[in-house]
N, C-alpha and C positions, 0 to 999 in steps of 0.2 A: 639439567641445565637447558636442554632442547625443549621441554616444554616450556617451563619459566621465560624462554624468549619467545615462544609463540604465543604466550599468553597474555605478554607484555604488546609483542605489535596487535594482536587483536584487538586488547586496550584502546591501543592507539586509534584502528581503524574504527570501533565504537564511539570512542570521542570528539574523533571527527566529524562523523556521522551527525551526531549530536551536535554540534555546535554547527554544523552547515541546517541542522532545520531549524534551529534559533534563528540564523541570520537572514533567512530569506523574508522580506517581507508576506502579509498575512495573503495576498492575491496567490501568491506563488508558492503558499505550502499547499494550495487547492490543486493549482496547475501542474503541480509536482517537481518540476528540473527545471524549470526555468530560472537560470542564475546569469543575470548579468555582469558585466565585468566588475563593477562597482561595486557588488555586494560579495563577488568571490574574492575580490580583493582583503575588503572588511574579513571576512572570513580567514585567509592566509592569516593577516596581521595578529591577529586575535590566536590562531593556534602556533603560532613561532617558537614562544616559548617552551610549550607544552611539547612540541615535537622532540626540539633539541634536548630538552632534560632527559625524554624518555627513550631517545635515541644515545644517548651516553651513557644510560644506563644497560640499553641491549649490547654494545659495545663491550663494556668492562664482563659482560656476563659469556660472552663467545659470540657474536656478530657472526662469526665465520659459518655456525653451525645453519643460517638461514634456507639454504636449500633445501634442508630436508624438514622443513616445516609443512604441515597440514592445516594448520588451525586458520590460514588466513586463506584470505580468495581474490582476485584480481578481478575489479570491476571491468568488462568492457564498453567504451563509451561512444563506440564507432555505428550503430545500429539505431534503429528508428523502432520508438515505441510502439507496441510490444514486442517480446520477444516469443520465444517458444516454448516458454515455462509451462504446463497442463500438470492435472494432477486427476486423476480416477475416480469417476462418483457411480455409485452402484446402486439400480432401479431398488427403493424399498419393496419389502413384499405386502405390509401398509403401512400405505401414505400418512394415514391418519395416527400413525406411533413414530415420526418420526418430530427429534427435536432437536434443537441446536446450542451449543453449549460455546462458546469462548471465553477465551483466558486470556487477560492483559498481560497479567508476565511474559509469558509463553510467545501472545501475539500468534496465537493460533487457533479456529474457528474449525470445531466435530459437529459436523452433521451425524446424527443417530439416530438409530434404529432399535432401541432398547441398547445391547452391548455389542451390538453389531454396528462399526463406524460404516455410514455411507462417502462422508466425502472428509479428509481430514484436508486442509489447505492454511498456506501463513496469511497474515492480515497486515494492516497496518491500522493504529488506533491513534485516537486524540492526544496534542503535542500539554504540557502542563499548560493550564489555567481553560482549556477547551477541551478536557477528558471523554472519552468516552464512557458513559454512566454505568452503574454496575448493576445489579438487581434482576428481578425474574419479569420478564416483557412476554411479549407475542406479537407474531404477526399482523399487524394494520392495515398494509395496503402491497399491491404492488403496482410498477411501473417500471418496464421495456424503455422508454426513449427518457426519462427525467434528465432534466439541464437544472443546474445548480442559480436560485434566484438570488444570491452572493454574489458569490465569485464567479469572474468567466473572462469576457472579452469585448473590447467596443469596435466595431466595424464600420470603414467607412469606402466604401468604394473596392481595392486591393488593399487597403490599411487595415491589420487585425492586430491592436495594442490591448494585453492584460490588464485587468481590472478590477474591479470590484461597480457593481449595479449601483445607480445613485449618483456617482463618479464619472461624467461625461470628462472626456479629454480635450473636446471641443466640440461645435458645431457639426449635425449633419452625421453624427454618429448615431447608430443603435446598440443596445445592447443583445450578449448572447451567452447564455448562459452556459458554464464549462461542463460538457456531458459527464453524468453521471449514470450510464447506464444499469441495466439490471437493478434496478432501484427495489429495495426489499424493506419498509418502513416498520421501527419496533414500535418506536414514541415521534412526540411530534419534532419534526428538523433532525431528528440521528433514523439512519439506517444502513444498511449494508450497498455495497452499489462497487462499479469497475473500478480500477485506476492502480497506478502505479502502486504496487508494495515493497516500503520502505523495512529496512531492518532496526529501523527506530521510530518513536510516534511521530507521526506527518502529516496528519490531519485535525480538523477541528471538533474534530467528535465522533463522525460518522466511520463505519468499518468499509476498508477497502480489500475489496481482491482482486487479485490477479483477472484483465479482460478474460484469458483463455478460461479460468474456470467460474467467475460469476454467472455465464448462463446456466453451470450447471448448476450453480447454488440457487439458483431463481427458479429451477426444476425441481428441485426437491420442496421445496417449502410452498405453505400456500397461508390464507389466511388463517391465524388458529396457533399454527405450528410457533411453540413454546419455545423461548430463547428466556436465555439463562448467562449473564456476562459475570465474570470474578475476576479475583485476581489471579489465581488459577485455578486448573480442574485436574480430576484424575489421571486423563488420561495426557498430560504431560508427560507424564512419567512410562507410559506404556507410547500409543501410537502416536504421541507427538513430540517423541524422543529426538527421532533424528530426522524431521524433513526438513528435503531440502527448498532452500529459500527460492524467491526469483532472485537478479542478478540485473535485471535492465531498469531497472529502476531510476537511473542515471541519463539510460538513453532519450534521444530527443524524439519531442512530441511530433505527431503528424504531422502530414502537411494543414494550415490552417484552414484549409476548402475543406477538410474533413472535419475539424472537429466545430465550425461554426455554420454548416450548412446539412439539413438533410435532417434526421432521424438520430437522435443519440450515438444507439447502439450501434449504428455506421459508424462511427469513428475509430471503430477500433476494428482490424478484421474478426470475420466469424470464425470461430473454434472449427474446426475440424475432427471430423471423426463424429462417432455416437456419444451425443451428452447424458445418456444415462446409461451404462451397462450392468445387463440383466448378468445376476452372480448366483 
């Protein structure tokens, strides 16, 4: 019975999830959390029913028994993006045998080394009808400071309104595009790069990781280095069993003087500690 109700609110928390990245318009599944009142609203309205069915259901099945659940996690939403989420990448021994494999089910991205994982880390991938493409690529290009020529932000003075490029708000505005740091290019317009990771698809195509570990992912690869995207890969089932996710995904964006001025990869702090360790 304990599990059947953990399984049931994680449902919930999935569906939520889900239905909150439908509802945000398309500037702000770039931008990632930015939910104005009007569209969280829409969002409530839209899951009511859904809630209450599946809360009358956890009900008749033991409600009572919810303390001792695991399966579900408690977002906190009180903290400024990013949080402290890191994940371990280990210096190949060569560079030139290493390749990258992700998996869209899974929404998890192995750096290897033959059978040896360098970096295993979660993603976030393409929302329906803006997928993330599948198929066997390579590395194109890279770029440290890349700003998103889409989506970003119009600037006018201390005025910094979400946007989309094309789409002035008024007079006397410029545009800026929304940092995409660590920019890692497979094909033309999709590549891997920083930003919030979502536990659901949240983007328009391109792979996001975790700010704290895309530098290291932009360390290990170079141009060349063989990417490989499915729907899933082996090691699902072995080292990308159980990691754990980020969690600030939710949290609010910088201050705006950081993500529309300066260097991309300023906008987010710099990792700490060694970005590649020797194993």
């Amino acid at each position: 019975m304990l599990s059947a109700i953990c399984y049931l609110l994680f449902a919930i928390r999935q569906r939520a999830l889900s239905e909150l990245s439908r509802s945000l318009p398309d500037p702000f599944l770039l931008a990632k959390n930015v939910k104005p009142v009007e569209y969280r609203s829409k969002f409530l309205l839209r899951m009511t029913k859904s809630l209450l069915r599946a809360l009358l259901l956890g009900a008749a099945s033991g409600i009572a028994l919810l303390t001792g659940c695991t399966t579900t996690e408690t977002t906190s939403t009180s903290g400024t993006f990013p949080g402290n989420y890191t994940a371990v990448a280990y210096k190949p021994k060569d560079p030139s045998a290493v390749r990258v494999k992700v998996s869209l089910e899974n929404e998890m991205v192995y750096v290897m080394e033959g059978d040896r994982p360098l970096l295993v880390t979660p993603c976030t991938i393409g929302i329906a009808g803006k997928s993330t493409p599948t198929g066997s690529y390579h590395v194109t290009g890279k770029e440290k400071d890349k700003r998103s020529a889409s989506y970003g932000f119009w600037a006018k003075d201390s005025q910094v309104i979400a946007g989309e490029s094309g789409r002035a708000p008024g007079g006397g505005y410029h545009y800026v595009g929304y940092p995409m740091p660590y920019w890692v290019e497979f094909k033309p317009e999709y590549g891997f790069h920083a930003g919030a990771v979502w536990p659901v698809p949240h983007s328009h195509g391109c792979i996001r990781l975790h700010p704290n570990v895309a530098p290291k992912f932009f360390a290990l690869v170079h141009d060349g280095t063989p990417i490989t995207i499915s729907r899933s890969q082996p090691e699902d089932a072995t080292v990308g069993k159980n990691v754990a996710r980020p969690k600030d995904y939710t949290w609010k964006d910088p201050a705006a003087s950081l993500l529309t001025t300066g260097p991309s990869s300023h906008s987010f702090p710099e990792p700490q500690g060694t970005i590649l360790v020797s194993q």
